[in-house]
C-alpha positions in Angstrom: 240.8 223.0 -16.8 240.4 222.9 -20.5 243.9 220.7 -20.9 242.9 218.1 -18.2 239.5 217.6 -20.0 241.4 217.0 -23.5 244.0 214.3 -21.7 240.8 212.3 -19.8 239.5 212.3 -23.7 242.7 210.9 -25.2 242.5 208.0 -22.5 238.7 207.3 -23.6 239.8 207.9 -27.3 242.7 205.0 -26.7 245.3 207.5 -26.2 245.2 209.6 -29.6 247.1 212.5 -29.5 245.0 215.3 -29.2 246.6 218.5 -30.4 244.7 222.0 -29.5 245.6 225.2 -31.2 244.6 228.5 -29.4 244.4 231.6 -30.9 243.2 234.5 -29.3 244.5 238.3 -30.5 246.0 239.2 -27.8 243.2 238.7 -25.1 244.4 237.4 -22.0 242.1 234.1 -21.8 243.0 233.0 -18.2 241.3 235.8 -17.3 237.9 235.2 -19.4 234.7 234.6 -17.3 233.6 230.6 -19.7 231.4 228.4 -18.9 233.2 224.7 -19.3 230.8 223.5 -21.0 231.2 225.9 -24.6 234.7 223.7 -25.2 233.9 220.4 -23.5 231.0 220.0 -25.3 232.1 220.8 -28.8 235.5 218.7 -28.1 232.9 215.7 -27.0 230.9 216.1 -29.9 234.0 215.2 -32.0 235.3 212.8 -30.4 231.8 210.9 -30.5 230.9 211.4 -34.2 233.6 213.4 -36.1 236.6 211.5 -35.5 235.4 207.6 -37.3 238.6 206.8 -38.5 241.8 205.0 -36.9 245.0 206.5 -37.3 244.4 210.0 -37.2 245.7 212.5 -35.1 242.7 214.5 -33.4 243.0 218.3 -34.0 241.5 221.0 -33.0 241.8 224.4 -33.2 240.1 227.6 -30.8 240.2 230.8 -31.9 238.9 233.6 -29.8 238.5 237.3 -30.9 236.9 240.5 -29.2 234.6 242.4 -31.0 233.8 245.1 -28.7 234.0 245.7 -24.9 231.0 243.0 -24.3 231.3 240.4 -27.0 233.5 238.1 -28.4 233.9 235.7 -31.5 234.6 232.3 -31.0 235.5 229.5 -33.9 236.1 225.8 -32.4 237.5 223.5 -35.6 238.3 220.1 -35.8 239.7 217.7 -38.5 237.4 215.1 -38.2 234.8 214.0 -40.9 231.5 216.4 -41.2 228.6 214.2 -41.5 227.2 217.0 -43.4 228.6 219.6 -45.8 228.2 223.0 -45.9 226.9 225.8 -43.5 223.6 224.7 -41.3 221.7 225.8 -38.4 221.4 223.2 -36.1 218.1 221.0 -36.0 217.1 220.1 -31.6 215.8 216.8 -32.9 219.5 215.4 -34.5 222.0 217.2 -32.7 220.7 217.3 -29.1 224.0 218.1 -27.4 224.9 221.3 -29.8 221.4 222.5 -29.6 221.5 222.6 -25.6 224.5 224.1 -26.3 223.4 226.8 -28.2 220.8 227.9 -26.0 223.3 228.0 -23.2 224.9 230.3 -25.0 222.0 232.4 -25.7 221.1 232.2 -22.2 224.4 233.9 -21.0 223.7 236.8 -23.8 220.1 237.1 -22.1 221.8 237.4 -18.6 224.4 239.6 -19.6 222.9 243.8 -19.5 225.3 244.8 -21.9 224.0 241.9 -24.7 220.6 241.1 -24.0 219.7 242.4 -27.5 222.5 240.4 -29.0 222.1 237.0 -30.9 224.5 234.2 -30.8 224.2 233.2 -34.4 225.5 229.7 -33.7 226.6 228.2 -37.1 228.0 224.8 -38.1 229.9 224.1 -41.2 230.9 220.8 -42.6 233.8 221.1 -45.2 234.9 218.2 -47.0 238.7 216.9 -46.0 238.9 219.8 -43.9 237.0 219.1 -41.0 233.9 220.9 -39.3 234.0 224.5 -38.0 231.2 225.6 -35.1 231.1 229.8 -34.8 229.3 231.5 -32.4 229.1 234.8 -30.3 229.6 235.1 -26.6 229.5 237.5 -23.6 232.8 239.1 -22.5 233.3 239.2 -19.1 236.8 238.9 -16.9 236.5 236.5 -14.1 236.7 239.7 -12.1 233.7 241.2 -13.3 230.1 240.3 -12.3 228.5 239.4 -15.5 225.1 241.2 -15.1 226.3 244.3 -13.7 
């Protein structure tokens, strides 16, 4: 699902190559329980404001790891411009779409037994020339599983 999002946003972006790196330590990642809107909504976000100038390829790069038997470590990056450098908490009232965003995520922790005590610390780090880089915990869960059990 994630590829046919990214291919609907290289028509809209013109049709820029969009290149995605996954990286995932070994987890089998068809077989983690997502909700979409984690990667469509930081990929949006970039498209939208990160990437301002023409001629450059759009990168991104996803890296999940597993901390533990109910968490994981996720780290979207892009190569676009940061509008802001340096590591910030995000602020409801100028980035709307990554603040619902984080709160979806902190929802699934809440619904999740095995994390309710657990905090997403949702982080966002503009680097100059090198892009932004959005970290974040989430619940583990296979698609087989039920989530609250």
């Amino acid at each position: 699902m994630l590829y046919a999002y990214f291919e609907a946003e290289e028509v809209l972006a013109g049709n820029k190559k969009i290149e995605i790196i996954k990286l995932h330590d070994g987890i089998d990642i068809d077989k983690i329980l997502f909700i979409p809107e984690v990667f469509t909504t930081l990929i949006h976000n970039s498209m939208k404001y990160a990437f301002k100038e023409d001629g450059c390829a759009y990168f991104f790069k996803i890296e999940i790891a597993k901390i533990n038997d109910a968490v994981l470590d996720i780290r979207v990056s892009d190569n676009g411009k940061p509008d802001r450098i340096g590591v910030y908490k995000l602020n409801p009232e100028e980035r709307k779409g990554l603040s619902i965003l984080e709160q979806r995520v902190a929802i699934e922790f809440l619904l999740s037994k095995h994390t309710q005590k657990i905090k997403s610390d949702f982080c966002v780090e503009g680097i100059a020339d090198k892009g932004v880089h959005v970290t974040f915990k989430f619940p583990y869960a296979e698609k087989t599983q039920n989530i609250n059990s």
